[in-house]
C-alpha positions in Angstrom: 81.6 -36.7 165.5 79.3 -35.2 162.9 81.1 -34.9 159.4 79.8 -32.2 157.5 78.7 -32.4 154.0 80.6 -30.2 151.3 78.8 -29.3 148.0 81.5 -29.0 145.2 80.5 -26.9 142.5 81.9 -27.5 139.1 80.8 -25.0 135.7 81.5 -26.3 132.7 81.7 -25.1 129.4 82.7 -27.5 126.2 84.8 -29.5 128.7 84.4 -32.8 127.0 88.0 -33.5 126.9 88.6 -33.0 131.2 85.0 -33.5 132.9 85.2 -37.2 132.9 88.6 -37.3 134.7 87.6 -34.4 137.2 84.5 -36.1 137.7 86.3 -39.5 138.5 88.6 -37.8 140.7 85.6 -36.2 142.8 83.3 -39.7 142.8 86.8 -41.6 144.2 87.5 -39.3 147.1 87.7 -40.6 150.9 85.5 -38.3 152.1 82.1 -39.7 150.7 79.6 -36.9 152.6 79.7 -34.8 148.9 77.3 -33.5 146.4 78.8 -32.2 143.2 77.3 -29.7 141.5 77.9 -29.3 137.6 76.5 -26.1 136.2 76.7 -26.8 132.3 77.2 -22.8 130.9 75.4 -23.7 127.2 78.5 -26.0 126.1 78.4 -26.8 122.2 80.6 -30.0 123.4 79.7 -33.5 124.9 80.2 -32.3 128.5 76.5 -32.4 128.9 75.7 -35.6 127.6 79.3 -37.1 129.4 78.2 -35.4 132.8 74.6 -36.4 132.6 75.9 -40.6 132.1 77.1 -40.1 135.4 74.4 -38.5 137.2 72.6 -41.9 136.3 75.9 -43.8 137.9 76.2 -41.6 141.2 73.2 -40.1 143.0 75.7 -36.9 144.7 76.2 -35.5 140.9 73.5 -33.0 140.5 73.0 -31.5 136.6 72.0 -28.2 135.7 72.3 -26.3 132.1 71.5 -22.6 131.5 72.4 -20.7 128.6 76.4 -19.4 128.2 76.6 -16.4 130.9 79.4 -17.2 132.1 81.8 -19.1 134.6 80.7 -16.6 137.6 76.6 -17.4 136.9 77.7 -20.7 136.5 79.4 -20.9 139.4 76.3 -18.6 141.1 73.9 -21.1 139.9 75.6 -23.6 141.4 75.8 -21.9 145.1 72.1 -21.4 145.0 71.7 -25.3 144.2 74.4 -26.4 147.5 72.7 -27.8 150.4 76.2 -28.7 152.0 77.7 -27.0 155.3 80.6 -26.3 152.9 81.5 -25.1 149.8 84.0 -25.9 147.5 85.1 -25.3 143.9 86.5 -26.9 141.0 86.7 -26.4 137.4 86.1 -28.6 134.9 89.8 -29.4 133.9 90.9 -29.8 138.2 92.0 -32.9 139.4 92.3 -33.3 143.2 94.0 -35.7 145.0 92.1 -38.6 146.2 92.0 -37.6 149.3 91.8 -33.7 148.9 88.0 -32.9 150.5 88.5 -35.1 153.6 92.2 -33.3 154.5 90.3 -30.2 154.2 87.5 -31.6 156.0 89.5 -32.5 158.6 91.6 -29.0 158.4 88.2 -27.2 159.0 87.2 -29.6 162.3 90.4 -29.4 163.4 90.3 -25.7 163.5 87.1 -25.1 165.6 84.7 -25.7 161.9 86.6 -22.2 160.6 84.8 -20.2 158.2 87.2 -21.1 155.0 90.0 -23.1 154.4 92.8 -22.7 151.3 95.4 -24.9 149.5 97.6 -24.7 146.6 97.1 -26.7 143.9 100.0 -27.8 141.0 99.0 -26.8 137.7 99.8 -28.6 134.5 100.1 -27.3 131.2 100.8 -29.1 128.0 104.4 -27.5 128.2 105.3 -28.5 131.5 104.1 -28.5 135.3 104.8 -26.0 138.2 103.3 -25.6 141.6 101.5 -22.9 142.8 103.1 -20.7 145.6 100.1 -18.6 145.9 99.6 -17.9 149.8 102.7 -19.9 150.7 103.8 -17.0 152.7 100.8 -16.7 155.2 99.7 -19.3 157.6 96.1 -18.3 157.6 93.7 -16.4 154.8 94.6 -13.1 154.0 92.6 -10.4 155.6 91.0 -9.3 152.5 90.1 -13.1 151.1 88.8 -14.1 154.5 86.6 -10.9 154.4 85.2 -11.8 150.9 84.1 -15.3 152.3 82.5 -13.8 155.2 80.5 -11.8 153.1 79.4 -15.0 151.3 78.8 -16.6 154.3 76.5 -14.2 155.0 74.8 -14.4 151.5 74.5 -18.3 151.7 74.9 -19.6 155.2 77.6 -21.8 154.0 81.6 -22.2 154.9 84.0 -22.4 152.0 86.7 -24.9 151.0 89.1 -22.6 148.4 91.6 -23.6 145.9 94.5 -21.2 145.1 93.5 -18.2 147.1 94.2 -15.3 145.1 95.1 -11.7 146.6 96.2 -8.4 145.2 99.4 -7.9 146.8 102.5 -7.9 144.9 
C-alpha cells in the first residue's frame, strides 16, 4: 500500500506564544510521510527565529518569510511550496491530536483516495472550551465546499485534508 504524503501548511504571523506547541504536535504525529510548511507573514515576534530552530531539528519543516500580506498569501505561498499528494492546513495556534493526519489519511484511502476530507476540531479559548458542530449534520462535504476544492484541485493537482469546513447556510 502506497501512503501518500500530505504537505501541511502553517502561516504565521507574531505566533511566538503557540508555534512551538503546534509545531510539536505536527513533528509527533503517527503518520510520519509529512512536510510542514510555515509561511512566516513579516511577524515582529520570535516565531521566525522559534520556527527556524526547528527546521535545523526536523528536515519535513520547510521555512519561508515574505513581507505581512496576509493569512490568504500566506497560506497561497505555502500551496505553491507543497509537493505532497494532499493538503492540509493549520494555523499557528492549532493543535491536532497525535494521531490526527494518519486518521485522515486513512479516511481518504478508505474512501477510494477522495478528493477532500473534513473534521471538527474543539476550540479553546482563555474563557472556556467548546466543540465545533460545524458540518455535524452532513455525512459528506457540502456541495458548495466540495466544489471549491475541486477548483483547487484543479489549480494545484493536489487533494485536501480540511479543518472545520465552513458553509453559508444558516
Amino acid at each position: 500500500m502506497v501512503f501518500p504524503k500530505v504537505s501541511i501548511v502553517i502561516p504565521i504571523y507574531n505566533a511566538e506564544i503557540s508555534i512551538e506547541t503546534c509545531l510539536k504536535c505536527l513533528i509527533n504525529q503517527t503518520y510520519k510521510n509529512i512536510e510542514i510548511i510555515c509561511i512566516d507573514d513579516g511577524s515582529e515576534d520570535d516565531s521566525y527565529k522559534i520556527v527556524e530552530n526547528y527546521t535545523a531539528k526536523d528536515s519535513r519543516i520547510i521555512l519561508m518569510k515574505q513581507k505581512n500580506n496576509g493569512v490568504a498569501s500566506a497560506r497561497n505561498a505555502g500551496i505553491r511550496l507543497a509537493t505532497g499528494d494532499y493538503m492540509m492546513s493549520c494555523d499557528s495556534d492549532d493543535y491536532f491530536e497525535w494521531n490526527a493526519v494518519e486518521l485522515c489519511v486513512m479516511a481518504c484511502i478508505t474512501h477510494d483516495y477522495c478528493d477532500a476530507v473534513y473534521f471538527n476540531a474543539k476550540m479553546f479559548t482563555k474563557e472556556k472550551s467548546f466543540t465545533a458542530l460545524v458540518g455535524e449534520e452532513y455525512n459528506c462535504i457540502p456541495a458548495d465546499i466540495f466544489e471549491n476544492c475541486l477548483k483547487l484541485r484543479g489549480r494545484t493537482g493536489k487533494r485536501y485534508i480540511l479543518r472545520n469546513a465552513r458553509t453559508n447556510r444558516v
